[in-house]
Structures are given as C-alpha cells and as structure tokens.
C-alpha positions in Angstrom: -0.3 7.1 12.8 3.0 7.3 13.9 4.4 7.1 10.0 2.1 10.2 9.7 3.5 12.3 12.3 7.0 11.3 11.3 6.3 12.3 7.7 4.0 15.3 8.0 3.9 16.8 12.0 7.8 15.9 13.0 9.9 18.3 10.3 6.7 21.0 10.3 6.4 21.3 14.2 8.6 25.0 14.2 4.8 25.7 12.2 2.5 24.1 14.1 4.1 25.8 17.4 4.4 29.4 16.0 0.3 28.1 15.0 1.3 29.0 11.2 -0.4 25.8 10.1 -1.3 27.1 6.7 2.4 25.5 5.0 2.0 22.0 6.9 -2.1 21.6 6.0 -0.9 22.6 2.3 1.9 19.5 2.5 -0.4 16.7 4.1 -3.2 17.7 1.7 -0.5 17.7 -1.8 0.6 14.6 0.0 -2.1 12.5 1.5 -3.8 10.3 -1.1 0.1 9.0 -1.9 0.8 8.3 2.2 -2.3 6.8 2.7 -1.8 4.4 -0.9 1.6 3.1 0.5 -0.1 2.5 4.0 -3.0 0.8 2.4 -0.5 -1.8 0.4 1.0 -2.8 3.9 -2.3 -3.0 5.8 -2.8 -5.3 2.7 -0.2 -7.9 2.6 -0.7 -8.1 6.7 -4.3 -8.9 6.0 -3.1 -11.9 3.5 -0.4 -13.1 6.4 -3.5 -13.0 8.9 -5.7 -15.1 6.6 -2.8 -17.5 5.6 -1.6 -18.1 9.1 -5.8 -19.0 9.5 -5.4 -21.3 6.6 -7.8 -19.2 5.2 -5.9 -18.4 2.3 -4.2 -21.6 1.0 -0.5 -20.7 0.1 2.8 -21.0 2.1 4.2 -17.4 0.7 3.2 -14.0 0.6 5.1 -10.9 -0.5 6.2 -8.4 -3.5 7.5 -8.5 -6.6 9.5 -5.8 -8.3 11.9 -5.7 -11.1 13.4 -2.0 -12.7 10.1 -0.7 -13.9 6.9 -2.9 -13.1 5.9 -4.3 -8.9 2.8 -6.6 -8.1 2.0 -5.9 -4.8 1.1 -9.5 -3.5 2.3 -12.6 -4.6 1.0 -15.6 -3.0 2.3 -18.9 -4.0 1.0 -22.0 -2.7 4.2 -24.7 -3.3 2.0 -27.6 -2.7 -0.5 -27.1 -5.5 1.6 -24.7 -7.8 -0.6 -22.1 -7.8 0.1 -18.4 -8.0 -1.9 -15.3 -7.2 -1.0 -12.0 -8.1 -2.9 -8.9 -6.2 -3.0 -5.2 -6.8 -3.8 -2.8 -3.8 -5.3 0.4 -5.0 -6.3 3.3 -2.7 -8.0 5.9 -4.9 -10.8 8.7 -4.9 -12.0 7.1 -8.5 -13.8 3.7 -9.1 -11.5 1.0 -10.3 -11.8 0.0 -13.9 -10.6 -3.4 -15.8 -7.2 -0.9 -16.8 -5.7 -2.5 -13.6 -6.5 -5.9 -14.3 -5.3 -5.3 -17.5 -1.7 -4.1 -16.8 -1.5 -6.7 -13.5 -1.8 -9.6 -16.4 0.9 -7.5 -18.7 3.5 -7.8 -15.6 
C-alpha cells in the first residue's frame, strides 16, 4: 500500500486535490499490472523465507539471481544436499504456458 501511494497518489496529489483525477486514474491503470508484478515477486521470496525459517522448505538460501540480460527470481540452494531450485514469479491477466518453463531452464 504504501509503495502505491508513493508511486501513484504522492507526485499526482496537486490532481487529486483540484479532484482532476482523470490524468492520475490514466497513470495507475497504464501502470498497474507492472507495480503489482514487482510487488508480487517480493510477496514471493518472503513466502519462501517464511516456509524455510518453518523448515518447510529444505534449503539454507534464498534470493535472486541476475546477470546483464537474464534474472531468476528465486534461488533456493540447500548446501547440505546440493540441491538447487530455481522459481519464476509471474503476475499476469493470461494463463501461464510451458514458454516460462522453457526460458527459466535456458537461464
């Protein structure tokens, strides 16, 4: 919520006060399946943290990985048993086909 109002109600409330809301409804709708993606990926990795901490998910790390032009965004890696996982986080209007799997295994 607050990332929200920062983003979209903060720099637009000079139109919201003058109740010209037309130019700041025009932004958060051009802009809100992006804010809500990048919102989803965090809600996403804390969720794996949670069920790590619960030993519910059997690794010792969690995070990202990025290099110039590819990102995974989790990487769990369990030290003890050398195992790796890699996890996409997609927030999307459209059903998910195998193309994701598909470039998660490419990176």
């Amino acid at each position: 919520m607050f990332t929200f109002w920062v983003k979209f109600i903060f720099p637009n409330r000079r139109w919201i006060e003058r109740e010209q809301p037309d130019n700041v409804l025009k932004k958060i709708k051009d802009n809100f399946a992006y804010h809500v993606s990048l919102t989803f990926k965090n809600d996403c990795l804390k969720l794996c943290h949670s069920l790590m901490q619960k030993q519910l998910l059997q690794c010792n790390r969690i995070g990202r990985w990025w290099s110039n032009d590819n990102a995974i965004d989790i990487v769990a890696l369990d030290d003890d048993t050398g195992t790796v996982w890699f996890g996409e986080c997609k927030w999307s209007n459209k059903k998910a086909g195998g193309e994701i799997y598909t470039d998660l295994v490419k990176k």
